[in-house]
Steps between C-alpha positions, in 0.01 A plus 500: 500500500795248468617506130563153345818365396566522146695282315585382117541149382695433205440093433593252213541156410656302265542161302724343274338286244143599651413265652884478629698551780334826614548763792435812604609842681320792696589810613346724774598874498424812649321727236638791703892438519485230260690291742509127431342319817420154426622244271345207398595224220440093508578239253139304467580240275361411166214711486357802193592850504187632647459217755852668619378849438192419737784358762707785465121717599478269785872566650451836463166603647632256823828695497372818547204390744806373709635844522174619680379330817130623439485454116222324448290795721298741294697787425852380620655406132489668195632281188603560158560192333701563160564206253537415139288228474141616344379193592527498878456919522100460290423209661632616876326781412154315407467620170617184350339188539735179672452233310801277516474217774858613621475857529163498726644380824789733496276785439304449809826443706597845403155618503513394869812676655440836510109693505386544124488877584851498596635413150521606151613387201679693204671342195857601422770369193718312565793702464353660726496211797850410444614438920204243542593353178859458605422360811283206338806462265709496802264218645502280185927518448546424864285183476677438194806462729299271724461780769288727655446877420682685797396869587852574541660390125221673354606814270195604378447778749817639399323590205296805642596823561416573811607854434223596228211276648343756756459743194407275228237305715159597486270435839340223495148662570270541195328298288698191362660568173512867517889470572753427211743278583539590858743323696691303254540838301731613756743223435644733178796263429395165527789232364347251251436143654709213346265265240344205663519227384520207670308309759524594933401388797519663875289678776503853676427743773330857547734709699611851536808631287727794581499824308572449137803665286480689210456291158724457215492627195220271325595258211356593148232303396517277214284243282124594570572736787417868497798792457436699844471841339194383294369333764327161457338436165176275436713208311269291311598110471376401189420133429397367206268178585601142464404311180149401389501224242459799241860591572756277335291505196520905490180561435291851568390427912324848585201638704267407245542107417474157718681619840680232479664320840847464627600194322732212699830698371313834636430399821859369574649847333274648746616323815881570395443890498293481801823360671692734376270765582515372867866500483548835384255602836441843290134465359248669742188512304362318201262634248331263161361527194174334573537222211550163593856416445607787660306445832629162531837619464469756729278302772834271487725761610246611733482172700890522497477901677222446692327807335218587327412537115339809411345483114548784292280534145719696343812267518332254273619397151400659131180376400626372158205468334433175195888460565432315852632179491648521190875513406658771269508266234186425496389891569705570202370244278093652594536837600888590293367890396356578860849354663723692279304782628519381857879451450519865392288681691460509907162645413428214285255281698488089436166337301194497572520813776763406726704762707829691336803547710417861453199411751642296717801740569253738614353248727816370584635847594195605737561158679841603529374831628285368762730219622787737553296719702314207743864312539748818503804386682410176490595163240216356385469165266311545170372183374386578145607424124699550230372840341469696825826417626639594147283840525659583847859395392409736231405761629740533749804526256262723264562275221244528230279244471624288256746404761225236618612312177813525667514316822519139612298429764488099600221349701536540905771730440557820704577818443498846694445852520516774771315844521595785659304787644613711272360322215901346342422110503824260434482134356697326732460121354385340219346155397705320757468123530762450670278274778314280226891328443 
């Protein structure tokens, strides 16, 4: 019996401003030799990062069909298809539902290339899909220019080393996901790719390349990146919500008052970070405390990324008891004993049975715990409020807990936090507003 021809995909797509000039790359490589044989990248226009991701799909399924006469014969092809998009890998794969207007069509155009029993699908970071990502990059700076991507000005095959690829390759036989990394793990030395940040426009071609040369030494990473011999840490984006009328007048707004709305000020502090957010083109999952405010902050980012909003219980505020809606003034005027004990105490619940930070760092930690396992290696967006970003500030320095007395934390600001697998976490930012001016 004939044994099919295997291949790996490697596919991504990008977009500045999402929606903004967008484009993407793929790769097709041998999983035995890890030899590059088909490039693909295209500048689409203005268009969201996973409409460019689903492109990117689409170029590379028909650029490795067009490598074998008979592909679409049962048996002939055997496909890996590797990407960091969640998004496109659940929902290729069928266990997420399609919902978004824009997504459907090119599903079933990449549905339709190749047999459904001739492709799998397996999630990888996004370190870890750096050549597809450079060639979408490649795609968007040439339209930039006004021109075309051009197989033969492209670099980003020089990033592989052919060398180490037969070894470091696993086959691509086997039930999806049961590979780590796979081909893109070969590619040991991958250079950094410049910042994007400006707008491009061009088009592209699938076409063989010639045998790659060995990589340079890679850049270190900086900002909210991952140091290489730690590997890639869950980093945790942590947004406090916009403002609720509540807000300028500093009163007590927890889990256990009015749930109060995003006021007119809210909403516009939450479209300014959702730019940003879009801009920065790092956030690739976003989680919410399920209290009002919060979920219409984060649905505003959301619409922005073109992702979903996952709610999360345990990311929602103190419940602050007979103190909701009041201000400390007028919880010291009523309650002035049990405050001074509040003040003193992290054990010290509010009135009238509310939580104590005591309780909610425990909750807050075995959130922490759970998210860092379900996103490891990946940046996820935590839309939640003042005391729980305080508590994981906290306890990532180890600062004792009167520190929460000790922070500033403004409305719609941002701050962050990334955990490593073996258990260190580092505060890389906080309270920014820098995108509310």
């Amino acid at each position: 019996m004939t044994q099919p021809r295997q291949f790996v995909i490697e596919a991504d797509g990008g977009s500045r401003g999402n929606p903004g000039p967008a484009g993407y790359g793929a790769v097709v490589i041998d999983p035995v030799t890890g030899e590059t044989l088909a490039e693909a990248a295209e500048y689409i226009g203005v268009a969201t990062n996973n409409v460019a991701e689903y492109k990117g799909l689409i170029a590379g399924l028909k650029a490795a069909k067009a490598l074998v006469p008979d592909a679409s014969a049962d048996g002939a092809l055997q496909v890996r298809v590797r990407m960091d998009s969640k998004l496109v890998v659940e929902q290729m794969s069928g266990r997420w539902k399609i919902k978004h207007p824009d997504m459907k069509p090119l599903a079933a155009e990449a549905a339709r290339i190749l047999p459904a029993s001739a492709v799998t699908y397996e999630w990888i970071p996004r370190e870890k899909n750096k050549h597809a990502d450079r060639l979408a990059n490649e795609a968007m700076d040439a339209g930039k220019r006004g021109r075309q991507w051009e197989p033969s000005a492209s670099t980003a095959s020089l990033d592989t080393p052919r060398s180490s690829a037969a070894s470091a390759l696993p086959p691509v036989s086997g039930p999806p996901g049961d590979a780590a990394a796979g081909a893109a793990k070969a590619r040991a030395a991958l250079a950094s790719r410049p910042a994007a940040a400006s707008a491009a426009s061009a088009a592209s071609v699938a076409s063989p390349v010639s045998p790659a040369a060995p990589a340079s030494p890679a850049s270190p990473q900086v900002g909210w990146g991952a140091a290489p011999d730690l590997g890639a840490p869950a980093t945790f984006v942590l947004l406090r919500h916009g403002e609720t009328a509540l807000t300028p007048e500093k009163r007590f707004s927890g889990s256990g008052g009015s749930d109060p709305e995003l006021s007119a000020a809210g909403r516009h502090q939450a479209e300014c970070i959702a730019r940003s957010l879009a801009d920065r083109g790092t956030v690739e999952e976003i989680v919410s405390s399920p209290l009002r405010r919060c979920r219409e902050t984060a649905a505003a980012v959301a619409a922005r990324l073109g992702l979903e909003v996952r709610i999360e219980e345990g990311l929602r505020e103190t419940d602050f008891g007979a103190w909701e809606g009041l201000t400390f003034a007028e919880v010291r005027e009523r309650y002035g004993a049990d405050l001074d004990a509040w003040l003193a105490s992290a054990k010290v619940a509010p009135t009238g049975g509310g939580e104590s930070f005591a309780e909610v760092a425990r909750r807050v930690s075995a959130t922490r715990d759970r998210l860092t396992t379900r996103y490891a290696g990946r940046t996820v967006l935590l839309v939640t409020h003042v005391t729980p970003i305080k508590t994981l500030v906290r306890l990532a320095l180890g600062a004792p807990p009167e520190a929460l007395f000790r922070m500033e934390l403004s409305a719609a600001s941002v701050s962050a936090v990334a955990y490593y697998a073996d258990g260190n976490a580092s505060v890389r930012l906080l309270n920014d507003t820098s995108h509310l001016r």
